[in-house]
C-alpha positions in Angstrom: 3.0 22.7 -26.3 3.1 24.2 -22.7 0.2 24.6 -20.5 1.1 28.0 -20.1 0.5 29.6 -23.2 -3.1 28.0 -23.7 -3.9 29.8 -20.4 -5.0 33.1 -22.5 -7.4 31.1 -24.5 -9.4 28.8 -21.7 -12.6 30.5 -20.4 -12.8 32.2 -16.9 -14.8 29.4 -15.9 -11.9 27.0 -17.0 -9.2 29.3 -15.0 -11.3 29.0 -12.0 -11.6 25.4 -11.8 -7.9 24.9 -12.4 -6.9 27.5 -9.5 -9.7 25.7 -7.5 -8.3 22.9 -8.5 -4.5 23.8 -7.2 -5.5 25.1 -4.2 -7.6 21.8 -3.1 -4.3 19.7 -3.9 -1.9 22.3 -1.9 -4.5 22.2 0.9 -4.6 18.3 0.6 -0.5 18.5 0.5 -0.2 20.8 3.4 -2.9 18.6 5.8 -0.9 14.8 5.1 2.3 16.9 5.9 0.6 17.8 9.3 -0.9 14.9 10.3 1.6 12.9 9.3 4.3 15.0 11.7 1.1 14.6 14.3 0.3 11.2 14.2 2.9 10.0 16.2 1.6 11.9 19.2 -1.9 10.9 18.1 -1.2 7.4 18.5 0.6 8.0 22.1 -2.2 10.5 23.4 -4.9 7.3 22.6 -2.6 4.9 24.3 -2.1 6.7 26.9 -5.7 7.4 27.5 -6.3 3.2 26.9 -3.4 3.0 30.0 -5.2 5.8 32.3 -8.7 4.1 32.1 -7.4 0.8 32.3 -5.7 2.1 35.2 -8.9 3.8 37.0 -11.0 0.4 36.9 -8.4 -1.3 38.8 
């Protein structure tokens, strides 16, 4: 039986905690996407900062 169809007979309180539900997963999807396109640049903005103090003592 599709999940669809039972949608009619679930309780408002049900609905809402399945659209809360859906929304916490698409935000969760949407932030790995981002930092995982940001990461890279993450990692070299830390290096770089190890490099430039490094650098300063010297």
């Amino acid at each position: 039986m599709p999940l669809i169809p039972r949608w009619r007979y679930m309780t408002d309180d049900s609905k809402a905690l399945v659209k809360r539900g859906a929304v916490s997963l698409l935000v969760v999807f949407l932030a790995v996407i981002v930092l995982r396109a940001l990461l890279p640049w993450v990692l070299l903005g830390v290096i770089a900062w190890f490099v430039w103090s490094w650098v300063a003592r010297r």
